[in-house]
C-alpha positions in Angstrom: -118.0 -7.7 -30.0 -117.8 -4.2 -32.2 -116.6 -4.0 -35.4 -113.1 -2.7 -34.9 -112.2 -5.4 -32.4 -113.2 -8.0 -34.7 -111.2 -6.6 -37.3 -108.0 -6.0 -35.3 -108.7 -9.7 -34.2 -109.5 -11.3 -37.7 -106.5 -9.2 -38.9 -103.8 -10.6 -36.7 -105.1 -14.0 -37.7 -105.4 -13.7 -41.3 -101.7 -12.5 -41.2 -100.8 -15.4 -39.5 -102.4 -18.0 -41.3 -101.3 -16.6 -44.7 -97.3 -16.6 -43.7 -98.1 -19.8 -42.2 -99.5 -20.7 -45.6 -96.5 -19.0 -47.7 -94.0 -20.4 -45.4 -95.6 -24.2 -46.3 -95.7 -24.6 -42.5 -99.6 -24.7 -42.6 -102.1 -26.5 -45.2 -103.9 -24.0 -47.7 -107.0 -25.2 -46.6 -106.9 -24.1 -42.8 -106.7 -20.8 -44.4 -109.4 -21.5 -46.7 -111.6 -22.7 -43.4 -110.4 -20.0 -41.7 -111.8 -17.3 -43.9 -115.1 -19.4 -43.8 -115.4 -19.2 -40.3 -114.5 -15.7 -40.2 -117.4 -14.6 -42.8 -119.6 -16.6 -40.2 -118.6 -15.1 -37.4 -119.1 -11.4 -39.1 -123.2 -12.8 -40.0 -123.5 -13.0 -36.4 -122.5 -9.4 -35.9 -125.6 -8.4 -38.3 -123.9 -5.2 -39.7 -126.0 -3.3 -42.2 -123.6 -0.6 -43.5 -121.0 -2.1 -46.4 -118.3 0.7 -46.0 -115.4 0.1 -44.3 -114.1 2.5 -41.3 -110.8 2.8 -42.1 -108.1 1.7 -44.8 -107.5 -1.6 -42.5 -110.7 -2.9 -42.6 -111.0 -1.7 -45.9 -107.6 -3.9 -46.7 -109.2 -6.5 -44.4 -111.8 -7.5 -46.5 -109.9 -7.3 -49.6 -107.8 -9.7 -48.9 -110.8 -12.0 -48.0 -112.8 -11.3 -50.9 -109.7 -12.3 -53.2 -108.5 -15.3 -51.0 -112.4 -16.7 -51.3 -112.3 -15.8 -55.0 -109.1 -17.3 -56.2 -108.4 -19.9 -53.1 -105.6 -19.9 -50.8 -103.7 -22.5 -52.7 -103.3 -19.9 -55.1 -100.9 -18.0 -52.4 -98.2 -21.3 -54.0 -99.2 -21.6 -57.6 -100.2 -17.6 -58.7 -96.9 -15.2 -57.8 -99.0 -12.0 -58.6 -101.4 -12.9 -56.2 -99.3 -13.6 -53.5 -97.4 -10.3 -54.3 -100.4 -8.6 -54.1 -101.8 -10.3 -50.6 -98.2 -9.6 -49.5 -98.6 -6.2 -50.4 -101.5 -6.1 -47.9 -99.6 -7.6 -45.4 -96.6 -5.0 -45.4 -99.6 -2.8 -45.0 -100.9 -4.2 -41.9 -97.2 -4.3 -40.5 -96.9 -0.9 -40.9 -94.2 -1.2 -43.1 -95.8 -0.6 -46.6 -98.5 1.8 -48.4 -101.9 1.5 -49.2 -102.2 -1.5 -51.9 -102.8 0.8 -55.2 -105.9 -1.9 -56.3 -107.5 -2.8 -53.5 -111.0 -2.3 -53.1 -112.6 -3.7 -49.9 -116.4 -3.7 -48.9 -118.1 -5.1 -46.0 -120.2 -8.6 -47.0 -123.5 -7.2 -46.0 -126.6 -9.5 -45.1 
């Protein structure tokens, strides 16, 4: 699998499990084992390089560096961060701008 179709894979998903999340129709934690399984699944890809290719994958790995840091069941108790993972979901609709803080880097073996 090449990095852009994991990406555009992992990023439908992620938007998914984090309205699922919002919405209270899905357990915090299958988004938290969600992003667990996604980092394993990018080890297996062994990529070397830790910048981004574009401003989605770049958004991408924001918003799992920030849902691994502060948890998912932060999404219901913490309304700045789930303005600001909103945010970078209105950017992967297509229907909002960049996020102005986000600063996403490839995990890197």
């Amino acid at each position: 699998m090449i990095i852009e179709q994991f990406i555009n894979e992992k990023v439908t998903q992620t938007i998914y499990y984090i309205q699922a999340v919002i919405n209270k129709t899905l357990h915090h934690t299958e988004l938290d084992q969600f992003i667990l399984h996604a980092m394993e699944e990018w080890t297996l890809l062994e990529v070397k390089d830790e910048v981004p290719n574009n401003a989605k994958e770049r958004v991408f790995w924001h918003v799992v560096h920030e849902i691994s840091l502060h948890g998912a069941h932060s999404l219901s108790d913490n309304l700045f961060f789930k303005s600001e993972i909103n945010t970078c979901l209105d950017f992967f609709s297509g229907i909002g701008s960049y996020p102005v803080d986000c600063i996403g880097w490839r995990p890197i073996a």
